[in-house]
FIGU-199000 format. One record per residue (C-alpha): residue number from 0; residue in three letters; x, y, z. Coordinates in steps of 0.5 Angstrom, whole numbers. Example, Ala and Ser with C-alpha at 12.3 -4.5 7.8 and 13.67 -1.06 7.14 Angstrom:
2
<pt 0 ALA <25 -9 16>>
<pt 1 SER <27 -2 14>>
//
This chain:
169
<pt 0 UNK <0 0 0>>
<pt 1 UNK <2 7 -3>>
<pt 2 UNK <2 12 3>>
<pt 3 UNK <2 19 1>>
<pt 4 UNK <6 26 3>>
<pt 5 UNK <4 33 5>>
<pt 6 UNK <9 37 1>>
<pt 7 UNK <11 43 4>>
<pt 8 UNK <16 47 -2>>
<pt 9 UNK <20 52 0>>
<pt 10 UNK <24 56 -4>>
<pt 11 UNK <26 63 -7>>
<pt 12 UNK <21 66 -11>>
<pt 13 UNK <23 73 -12>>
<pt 14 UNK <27 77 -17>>
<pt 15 UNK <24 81 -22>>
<pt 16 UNK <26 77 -29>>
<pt 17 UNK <22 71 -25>>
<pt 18 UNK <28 66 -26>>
<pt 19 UNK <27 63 -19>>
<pt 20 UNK <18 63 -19>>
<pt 21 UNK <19 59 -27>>
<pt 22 UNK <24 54 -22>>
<pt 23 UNK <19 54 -16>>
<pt 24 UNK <14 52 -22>>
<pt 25 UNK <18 47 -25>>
<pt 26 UNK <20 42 -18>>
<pt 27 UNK <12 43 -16>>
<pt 28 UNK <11 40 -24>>
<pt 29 UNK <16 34 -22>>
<pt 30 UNK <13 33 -15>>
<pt 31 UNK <7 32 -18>>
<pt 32 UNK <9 27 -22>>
<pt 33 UNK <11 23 -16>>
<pt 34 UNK <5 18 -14>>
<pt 35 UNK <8 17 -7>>
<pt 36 UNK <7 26 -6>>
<pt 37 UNK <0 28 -5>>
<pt 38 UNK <-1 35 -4>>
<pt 39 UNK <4 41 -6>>
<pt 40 UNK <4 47 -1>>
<pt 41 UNK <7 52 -4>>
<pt 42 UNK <7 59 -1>>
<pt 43 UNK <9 62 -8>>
<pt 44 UNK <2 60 -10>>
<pt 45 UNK <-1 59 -5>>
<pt 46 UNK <-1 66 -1>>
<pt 47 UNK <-4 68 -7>>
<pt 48 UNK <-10 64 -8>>
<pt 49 UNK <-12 64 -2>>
<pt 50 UNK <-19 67 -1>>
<pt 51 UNK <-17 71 5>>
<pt 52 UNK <-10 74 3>>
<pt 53 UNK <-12 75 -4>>
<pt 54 UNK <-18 79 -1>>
<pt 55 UNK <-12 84 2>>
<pt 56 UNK <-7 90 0>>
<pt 57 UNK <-1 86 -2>>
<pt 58 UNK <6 89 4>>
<pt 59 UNK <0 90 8>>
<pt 60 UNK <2 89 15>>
<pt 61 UNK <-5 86 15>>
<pt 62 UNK <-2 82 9>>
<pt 63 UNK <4 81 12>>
<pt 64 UNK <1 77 18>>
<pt 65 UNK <-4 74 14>>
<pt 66 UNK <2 71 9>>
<pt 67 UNK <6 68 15>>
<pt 68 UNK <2 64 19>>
<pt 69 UNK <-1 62 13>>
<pt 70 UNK <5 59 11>>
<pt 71 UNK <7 57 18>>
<pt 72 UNK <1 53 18>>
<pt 73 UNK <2 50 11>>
<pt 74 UNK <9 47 15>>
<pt 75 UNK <5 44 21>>
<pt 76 UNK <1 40 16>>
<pt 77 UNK <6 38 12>>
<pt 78 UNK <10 31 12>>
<pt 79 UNK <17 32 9>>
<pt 80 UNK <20 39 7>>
<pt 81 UNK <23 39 0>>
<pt 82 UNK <28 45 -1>>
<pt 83 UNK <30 49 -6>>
<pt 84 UNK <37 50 -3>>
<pt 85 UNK <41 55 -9>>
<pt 86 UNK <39 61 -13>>
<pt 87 UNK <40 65 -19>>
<pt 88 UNK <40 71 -15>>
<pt 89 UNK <43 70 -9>>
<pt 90 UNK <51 68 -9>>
<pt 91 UNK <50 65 -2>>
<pt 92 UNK <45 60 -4>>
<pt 93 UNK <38 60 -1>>
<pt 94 UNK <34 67 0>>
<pt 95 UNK <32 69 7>>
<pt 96 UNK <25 66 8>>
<pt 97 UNK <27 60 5>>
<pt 98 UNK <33 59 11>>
<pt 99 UNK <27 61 17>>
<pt 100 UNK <23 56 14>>
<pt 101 UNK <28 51 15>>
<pt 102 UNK <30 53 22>>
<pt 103 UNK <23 53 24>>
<pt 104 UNK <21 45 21>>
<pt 105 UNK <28 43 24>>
<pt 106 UNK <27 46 31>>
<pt 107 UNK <18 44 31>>
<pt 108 UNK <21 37 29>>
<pt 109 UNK <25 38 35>>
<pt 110 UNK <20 40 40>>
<pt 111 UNK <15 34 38>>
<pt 112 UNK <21 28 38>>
<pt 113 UNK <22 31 45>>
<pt 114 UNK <15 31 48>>
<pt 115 UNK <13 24 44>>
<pt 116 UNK <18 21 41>>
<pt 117 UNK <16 22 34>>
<pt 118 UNK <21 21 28>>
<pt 119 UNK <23 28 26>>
<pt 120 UNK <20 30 20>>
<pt 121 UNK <25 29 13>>
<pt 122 UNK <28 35 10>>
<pt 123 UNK <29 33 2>>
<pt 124 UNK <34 38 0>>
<pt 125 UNK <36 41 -8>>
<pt 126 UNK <41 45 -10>>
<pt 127 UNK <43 44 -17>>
<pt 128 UNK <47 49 -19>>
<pt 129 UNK <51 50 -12>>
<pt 130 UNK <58 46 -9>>
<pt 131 UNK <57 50 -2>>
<pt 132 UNK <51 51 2>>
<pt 133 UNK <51 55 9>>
<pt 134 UNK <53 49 15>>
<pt 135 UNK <45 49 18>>
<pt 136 UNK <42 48 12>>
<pt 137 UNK <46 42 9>>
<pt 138 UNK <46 39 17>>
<pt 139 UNK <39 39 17>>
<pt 140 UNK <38 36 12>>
<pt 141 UNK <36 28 10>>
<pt 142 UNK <36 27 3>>
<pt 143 UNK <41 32 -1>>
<pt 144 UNK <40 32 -9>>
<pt 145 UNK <43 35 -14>>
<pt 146 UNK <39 32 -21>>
<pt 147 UNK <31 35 -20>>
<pt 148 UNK <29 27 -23>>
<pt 149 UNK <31 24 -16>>
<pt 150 UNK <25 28 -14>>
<pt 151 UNK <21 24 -19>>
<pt 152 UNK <23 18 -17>>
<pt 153 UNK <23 18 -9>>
<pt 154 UNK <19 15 -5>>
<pt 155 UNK <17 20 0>>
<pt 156 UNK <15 14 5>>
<pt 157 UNK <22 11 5>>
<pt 158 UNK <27 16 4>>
<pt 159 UNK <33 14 6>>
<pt 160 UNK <39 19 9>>
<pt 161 UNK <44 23 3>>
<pt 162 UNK <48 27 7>>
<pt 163 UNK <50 34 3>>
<pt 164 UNK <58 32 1>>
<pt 165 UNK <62 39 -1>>
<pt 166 UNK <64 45 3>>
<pt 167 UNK <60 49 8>>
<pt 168 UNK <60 56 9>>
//
């Protein structure tokens, strides 16, 4: 029996050539394609569909708040955490909201494992164009990935330990 995820998809998604919202677009399109992934929280879609926020002035500081605990509610419902790790447009790799969205699912998970045991919640890791990655996000990660397919192929049910190898910042 098949068992299916809850994805939650972090990553940068704004420049303003959408270089990064084409690549956002992208991984959700081969996720999808995955039999053992369910559903595909995506802030980068769905912030804007949802019927409250899109009702609300864009930067608003009710806008602002609204997308926030959106987002961290989509990551309290999420079952593994699929990260896009680089970007075109930030040398150092991931942008800042990905790097907070990472550290609040590690810490979460952290919490949960102390109060009841549970397992921690996996982090699948892709960065296809990078040889380095800041230190917390290549150690906090369960599945490190470079070929955008192994999101295809991986049973998100079983997913095995594959540690990021290279140089850390």
């Amino acid at each position: 029996m098949i068992f299916v995820v809850k994805v939650y998809l972090a990553g940068p998604f704004f420049d303003k050539f959408g270089i990064e919202a084409r690549r956002v677009a992208q991984v959700k399109a081969v996720l999808s394609c995955n039999e053992t992934v369910d559903t595909i929280f995506s802030p980068k879609d769905e912030d804007v569909t949802d019927p409250v926020i899109s009702q609300l002035t864009f930067m608003s500081a009710e806008w602002q708040q609204a997308v926030f605990e959106h987002d961290l509610e989509g990551l309290l419902a999420a079952d593994v955490l699929v990260v896009i790790a680089d970007s075109e447009t930030n040398m150092n790799g991931s942008d800042d909201g990905t790097a907070f969205e990472v550290g609040y699912w590690y810490a979460m998970n952290q919490v949960q494992q102390q109060a009841n045991g549970a397992t921690p919640k996996p982090v699948v890791l892709l960065a296809q164009s990078t040889d380095k990655l800041n230190l917390m996000l290549a150690k906090a990660t369960t599945y490190f990935t470079q070929n955008l397919l192994d999101l295809r192929r991986l049973d998100f049910n079983q997913i095995p330990q594959r540690d990021f190898v290279g140089e850390v910042n």
